[in-house]
N, C-alpha and C positions, 0 to 999 in steps of 0.2 A: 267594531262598527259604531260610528257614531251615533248616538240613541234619536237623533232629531233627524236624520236621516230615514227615521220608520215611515213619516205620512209626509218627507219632502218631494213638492210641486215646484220646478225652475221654471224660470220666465227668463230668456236670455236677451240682453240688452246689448243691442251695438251701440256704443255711447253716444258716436258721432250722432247719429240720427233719433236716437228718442227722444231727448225733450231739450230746446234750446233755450234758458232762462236769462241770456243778458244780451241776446239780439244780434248775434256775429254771425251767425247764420250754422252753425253747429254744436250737436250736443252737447250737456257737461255734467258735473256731478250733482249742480243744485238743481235742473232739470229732472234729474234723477228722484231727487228727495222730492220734489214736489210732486210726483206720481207715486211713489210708492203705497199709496191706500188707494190708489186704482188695483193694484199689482194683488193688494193683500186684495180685497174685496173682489177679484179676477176668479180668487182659489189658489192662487200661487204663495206660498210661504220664503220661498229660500231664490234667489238671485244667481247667475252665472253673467258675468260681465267681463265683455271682451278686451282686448291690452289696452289699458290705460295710462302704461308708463311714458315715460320720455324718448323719442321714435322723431325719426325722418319722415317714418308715414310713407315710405317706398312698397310695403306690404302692409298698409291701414293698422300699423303698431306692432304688427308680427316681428319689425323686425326693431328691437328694441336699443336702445342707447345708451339706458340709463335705468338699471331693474331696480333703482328705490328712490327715482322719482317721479312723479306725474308730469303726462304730459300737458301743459301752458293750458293748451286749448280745452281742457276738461277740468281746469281746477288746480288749485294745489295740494302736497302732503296731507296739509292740515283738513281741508274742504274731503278730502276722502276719506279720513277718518270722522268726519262728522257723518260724511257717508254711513260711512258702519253702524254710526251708535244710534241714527234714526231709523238703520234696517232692524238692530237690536230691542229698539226700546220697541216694536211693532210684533214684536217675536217671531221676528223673521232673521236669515242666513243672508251671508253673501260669498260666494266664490271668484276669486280672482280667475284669470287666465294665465296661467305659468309657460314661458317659452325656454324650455330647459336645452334644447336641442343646438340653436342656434344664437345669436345677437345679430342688430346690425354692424354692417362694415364703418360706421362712423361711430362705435362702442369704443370709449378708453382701451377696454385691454387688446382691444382686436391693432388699434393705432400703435400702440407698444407692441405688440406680437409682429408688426407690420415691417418694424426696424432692423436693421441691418445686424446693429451689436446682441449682443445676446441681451437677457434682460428675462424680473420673473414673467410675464407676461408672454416668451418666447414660443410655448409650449401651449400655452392656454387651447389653442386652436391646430389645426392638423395642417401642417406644413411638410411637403414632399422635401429634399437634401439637395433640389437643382433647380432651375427655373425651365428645364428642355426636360424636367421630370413628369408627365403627368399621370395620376396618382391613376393606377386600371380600375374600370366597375365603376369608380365616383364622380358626381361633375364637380369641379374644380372653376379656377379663374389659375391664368398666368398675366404675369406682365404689367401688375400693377400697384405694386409697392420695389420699396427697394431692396428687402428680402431675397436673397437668393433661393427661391421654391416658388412652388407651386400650394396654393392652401385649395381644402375642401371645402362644397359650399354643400348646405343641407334644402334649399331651396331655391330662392332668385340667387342672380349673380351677388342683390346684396346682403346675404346672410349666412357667412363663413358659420363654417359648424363648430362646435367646441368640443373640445378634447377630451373624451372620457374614457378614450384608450380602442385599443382593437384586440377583439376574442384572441385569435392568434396572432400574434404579428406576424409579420415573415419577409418584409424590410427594415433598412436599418431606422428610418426616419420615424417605423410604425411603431407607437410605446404601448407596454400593454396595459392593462388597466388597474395594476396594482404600482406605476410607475408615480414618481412620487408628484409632476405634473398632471396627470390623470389626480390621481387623489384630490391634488389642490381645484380639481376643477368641482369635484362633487361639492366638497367643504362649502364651496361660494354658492351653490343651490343650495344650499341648507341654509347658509346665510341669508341667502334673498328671501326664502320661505319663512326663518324664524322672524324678520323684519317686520313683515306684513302679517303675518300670526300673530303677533307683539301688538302692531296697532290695532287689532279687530278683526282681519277678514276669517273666516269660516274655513279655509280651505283654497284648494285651487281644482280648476279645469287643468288637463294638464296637452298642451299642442307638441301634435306628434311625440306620443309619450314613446313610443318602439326606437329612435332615430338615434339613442344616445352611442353608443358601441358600437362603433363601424367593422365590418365585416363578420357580425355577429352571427348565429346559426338562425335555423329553422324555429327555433323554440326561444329564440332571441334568451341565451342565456345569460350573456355578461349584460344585457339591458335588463332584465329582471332582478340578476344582482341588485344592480343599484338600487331599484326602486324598493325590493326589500330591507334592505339598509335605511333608503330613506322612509318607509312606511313604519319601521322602529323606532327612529328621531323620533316621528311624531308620536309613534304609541305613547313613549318614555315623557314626553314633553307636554307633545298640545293630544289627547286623547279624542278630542272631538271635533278635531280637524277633519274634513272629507277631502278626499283625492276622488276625481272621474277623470279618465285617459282617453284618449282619442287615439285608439287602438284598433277597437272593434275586432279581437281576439282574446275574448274574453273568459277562454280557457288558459289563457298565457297572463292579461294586466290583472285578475281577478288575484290570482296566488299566488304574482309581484308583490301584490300589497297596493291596489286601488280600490276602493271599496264600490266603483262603480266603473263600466265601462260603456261604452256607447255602441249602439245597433246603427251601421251606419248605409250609405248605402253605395260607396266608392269601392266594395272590397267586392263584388259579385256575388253578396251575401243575400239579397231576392229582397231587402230589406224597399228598394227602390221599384218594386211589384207593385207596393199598396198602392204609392198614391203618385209616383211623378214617372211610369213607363212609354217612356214616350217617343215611337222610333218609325221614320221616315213617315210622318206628318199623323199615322195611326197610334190612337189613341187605346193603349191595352193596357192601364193601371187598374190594379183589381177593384177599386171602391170606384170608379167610372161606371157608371149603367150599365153600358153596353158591351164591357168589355168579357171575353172570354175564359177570363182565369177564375182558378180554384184560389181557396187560402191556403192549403197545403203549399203552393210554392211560395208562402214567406215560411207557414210552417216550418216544411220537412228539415229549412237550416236554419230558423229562430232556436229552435226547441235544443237542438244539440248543444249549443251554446248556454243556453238557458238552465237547460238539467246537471250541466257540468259543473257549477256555478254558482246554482240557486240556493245554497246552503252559507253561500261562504261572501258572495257578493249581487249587487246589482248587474242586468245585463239592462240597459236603458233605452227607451224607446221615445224618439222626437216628432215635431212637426215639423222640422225642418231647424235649419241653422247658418249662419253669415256663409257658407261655403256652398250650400244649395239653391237652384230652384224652388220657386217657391211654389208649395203643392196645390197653390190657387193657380196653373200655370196648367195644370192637366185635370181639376177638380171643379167643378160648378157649385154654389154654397151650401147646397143640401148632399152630396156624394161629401164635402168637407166636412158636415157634423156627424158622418156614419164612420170617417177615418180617424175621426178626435174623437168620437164617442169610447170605440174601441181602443184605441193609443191607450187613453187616459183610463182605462181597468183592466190594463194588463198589468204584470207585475213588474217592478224596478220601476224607478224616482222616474215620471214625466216631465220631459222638458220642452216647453213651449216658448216659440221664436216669437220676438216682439211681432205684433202688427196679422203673426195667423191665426191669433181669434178672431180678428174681425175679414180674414180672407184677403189683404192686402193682396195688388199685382205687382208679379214679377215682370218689372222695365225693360223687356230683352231688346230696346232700340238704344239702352244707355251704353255712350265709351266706355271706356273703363276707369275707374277712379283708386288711387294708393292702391294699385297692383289688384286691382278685382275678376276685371278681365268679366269673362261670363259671369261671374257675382255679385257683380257690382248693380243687375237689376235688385237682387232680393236686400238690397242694404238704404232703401231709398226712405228718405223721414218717415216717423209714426205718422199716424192720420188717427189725428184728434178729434176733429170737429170741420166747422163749416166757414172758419173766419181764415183769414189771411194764412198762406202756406198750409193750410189743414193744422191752425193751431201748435205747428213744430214752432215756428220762431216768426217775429216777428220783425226780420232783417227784409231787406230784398231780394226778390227770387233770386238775380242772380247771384249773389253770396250765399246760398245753401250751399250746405256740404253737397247734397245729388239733388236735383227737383224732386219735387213732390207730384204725385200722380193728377193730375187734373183730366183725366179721362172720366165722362159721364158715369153719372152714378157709381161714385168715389167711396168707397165702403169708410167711414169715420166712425171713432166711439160714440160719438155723441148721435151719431141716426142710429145703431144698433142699440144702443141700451132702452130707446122707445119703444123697441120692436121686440114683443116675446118671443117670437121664433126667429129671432137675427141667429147669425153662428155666434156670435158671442155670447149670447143667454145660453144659446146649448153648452160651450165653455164652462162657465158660471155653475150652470145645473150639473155638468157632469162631475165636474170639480167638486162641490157641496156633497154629492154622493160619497166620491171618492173619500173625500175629509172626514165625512161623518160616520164611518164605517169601518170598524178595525179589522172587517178580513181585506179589505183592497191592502191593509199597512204590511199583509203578511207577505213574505216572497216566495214562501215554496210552496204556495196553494193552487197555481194554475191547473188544471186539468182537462183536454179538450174532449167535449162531450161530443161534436158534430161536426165532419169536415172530411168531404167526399169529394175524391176527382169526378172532374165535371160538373159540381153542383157551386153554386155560386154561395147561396145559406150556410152559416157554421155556425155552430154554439161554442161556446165554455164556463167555466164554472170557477169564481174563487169564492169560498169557503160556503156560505148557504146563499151565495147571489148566481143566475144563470143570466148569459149573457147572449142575446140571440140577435142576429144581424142579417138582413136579405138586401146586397147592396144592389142587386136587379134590378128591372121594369116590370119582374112580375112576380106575382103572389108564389111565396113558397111556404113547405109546411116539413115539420122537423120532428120524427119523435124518439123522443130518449130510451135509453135500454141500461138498466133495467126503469121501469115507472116510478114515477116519484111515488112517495108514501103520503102526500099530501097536497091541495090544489096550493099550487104558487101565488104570491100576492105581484101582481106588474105594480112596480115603482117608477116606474118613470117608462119615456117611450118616446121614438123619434118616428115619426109616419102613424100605421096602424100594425097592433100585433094582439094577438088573441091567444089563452089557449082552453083547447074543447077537448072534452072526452082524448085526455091523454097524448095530444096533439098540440104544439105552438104552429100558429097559422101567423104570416109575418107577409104583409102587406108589402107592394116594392118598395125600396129604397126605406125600408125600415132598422130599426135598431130597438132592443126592449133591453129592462131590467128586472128581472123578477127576483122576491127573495123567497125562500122554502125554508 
């Protein structure tokens, strides 16, 4: 485990839209560097930044062209490594976003794989033996190179998958994954990873980390292969390089060799309970006032996850991310500092999405932009302040990357940092807790003290901090078994919380920190 990884806080930046510094109307990397003591003074130490490479921008850089160069519109090589060394010199990380699974269809090797004559590139990618072959179980494309097959695609029509072989094969076209084009394909992920390790970055996010091994099992074995192979490279190499997988099976990426895996909320895992439940027009996310639920249903299948794990990696826990809803979209600003309060002391590295400290809205009247579709609300410019485009750029509205939110009473940095009780202060404050206290740094200290079907109140506990939350409309009161050996000191506190003669009394919609 990487040792900097003990008290890392991410902040994830979609680049387009953070900070635009030379007026084109989207993001880049000096936009970047000139926030970064926003980032650090936020509580955020370490950085997760989405595909930057050189891209068509068909799936907003997911589908990439070029994995060791930047794309135009964010800078060059050079400009990203200066990146790094002003995230460094602030002692701060930065994580790439690694797209191992797939390229774009306008990728060098995918155009050579595309050709007729054979060639090393032939292989690189999964091509069926016909053009009236199509591959069962996968989506594919026919009909559009001069290739005799059919290739697999690992997402949109433009992003052919790449070859890392299949568990069993059992056609003639399928190679398996010790064949010696499979191998050549691992080699060139290592290669792109030691690249950008070489210039500075920290590690990688890793997109659709499961996707490599086509017709792999239950327990995704030939995809865990690899990734323990590759989590070796780096032992042997870069030691404090961090891998996080976008897996969210984190009894399976944690013992691959990810040191961190994400809690997400696409897998039916209750993860999307907290804060964005949201179905036919009723409002039932558990940190909502009014809604009906316990914490046991993010419990009862965090925790399994959590305990399988907790020894050996992170299971991590976000406010959201370029793929979600933004949880100001089912959340009102004070039900937001009871859902960040808790997030941010639980255990495993938090990662927080540009723009949801300060409760940004999700644009669900926006088209869709480089392949967003329903995402492409939650990816709309930062909101800075009060001056032109909310301070992203100083282009004309219509050359921004998406518009900028101009609905009344526009949540920006600069009115929340006036305001001591904005969500952002609570950020800030929670964060400062978090930083200054070396049991939040510890991972296998959770313990839950309080947490009743039907009861909206929970407690928990890491190391001598108790954690007590009533996201309700009414007063609720909680008492521990066995009784503390001594009265608790309240450190901090969101609403009102007391406690009396062996009793926490917790105000609605409150949050406390007490330490014993």
């Amino acid at each position: 485990m990487p040792k900097w990884l003990k008290d890392a806080v991410f902040y994830e930046i979609y680049p387009q839209s953070f900070m635009d510094s030379n007026g084109d109307g989207i993001g880049d990397f000096q936009g970047i560097i000139e926030k970064l003591d926003y980032i650090r003074e936020l509580g955020c130490n370490a950085i997760w930044m989405n595909p930057c490479y050189d891209s068509p921008f068909q799936d907003a850089g997911y589908d990439v062209r070029d994995y060791k160069k930047t794309a135009e519109r964010y800078g060059s090589n050079e400009d990203l490594v200066r990146l790094f060394e002003e995230v460094h010199r602030r002692g701060m990380h930065i994580l790439l976003d690694l797209v191992p699974g797939h390229t774009s269809e306008q990728h060098a090797w995918f155009l050579e794989s595309s050709r007729a004559e054979h060639n090393q590139y032939s292989d690189r990618y999964i091509w069926t033996d016909n053009w009236f072959h199509a591959p069962e179980g996968l989506k594919h494309v026919a009909g559009e190179s001069e290739r005799n097959g059919v290739y697999v695609l690992n997402f949109f029509k433009c992003q052919p998958a790449l070859n890392y072989g299949f568990l069993n094969p059992e056609q003639s076209w399928q190679k398996g994954m010790d064949d010696p084009a499979c191998i050549a394909t691992r080699e060139a992920l290592k290669d792109i990873m030691r690249f950008w390790l070489d210039k500075g970055c920290d590690g990688f996010r890793v997109d659709m980390a499961d996707s490599l091994v086509k017709n792999d099992d239950e327990k995704k074995t030939g995809t865990c292969r690899i990734w323990r192979e590759i989590r070796q490279m780096l032992d042997d190499c870069y030691p404090e390089a961090a891998l996080v997988s976008e897996w969210n099976r984190p009894e399976l990426a944690i013992p691959a060799g990810f040191h961190m895996d994400f809690c997400l909320d696409w897998v039916g895992n209750g993860y999307n309970l907290l804060m964005r439940d949201m179905k036919n027009g009723e409002n039932n996310s558990f940190f909502h006032k009014d809604s009906t639920r316990s914490i046991l249903d993010f419990f009862d299948d965090y925790l399994k996850g959590y305990e399988r794990t907790k020894e050996q990696g992170h299971y991590c826990l976000i406010t959201g991310n370029h793929d979600t809803v933004r949880a100001s979209a089912c959340l009102d600003a004070q039900e937001l500092k009871l859902a960040y309060a808790f997030l941010f002391t639980m255990p495993g590295n938090p990662f927080l999405y540009y723009g949801d400290e300060i409760g940004m809205r999700y644009q669900s009247e926006l088209i869709t932009k480089e392949g967003g579709y329903t995402r492409t609300g939650s990816r709309t410019p930062m909101q800075w302040d009060d001056t032109k485009n909310c301070g992203f750029s100083t282009a004309d509205s219509e050359q921004l990357y998406l518009p900028v939110d101009i609905t009344p009473n526009t949540p920006t940095v600069a009115a929340q940092e006036k305001d001591k009780d904005s969500l952002l202060n609570v950020v800030k404050a929670i964060l400062k807790i978090r930083r200054e206290n070396e049991a939040f740094h510890i991972n296998e200290n959770l313990e839950t003290l309080y947490a009743k079907e039907n009861e909206r109140a929970f407690a928990y506990r890491r190391g001598d901090f108790l954690m007590m939350c009533n996201p309700s409309g009414k007063e609720a009161a909680i008492e521990i078994s066995p009784e503390l050996s001594k009265v608790p000191e309240k450190i901090y506190e969101i609403g009102a919380a007391a406690y009396t003669d062996g009793r926490f009394i917790l105000g609605e919609q409150s949050f406390a920190v007490w330490q014993i």
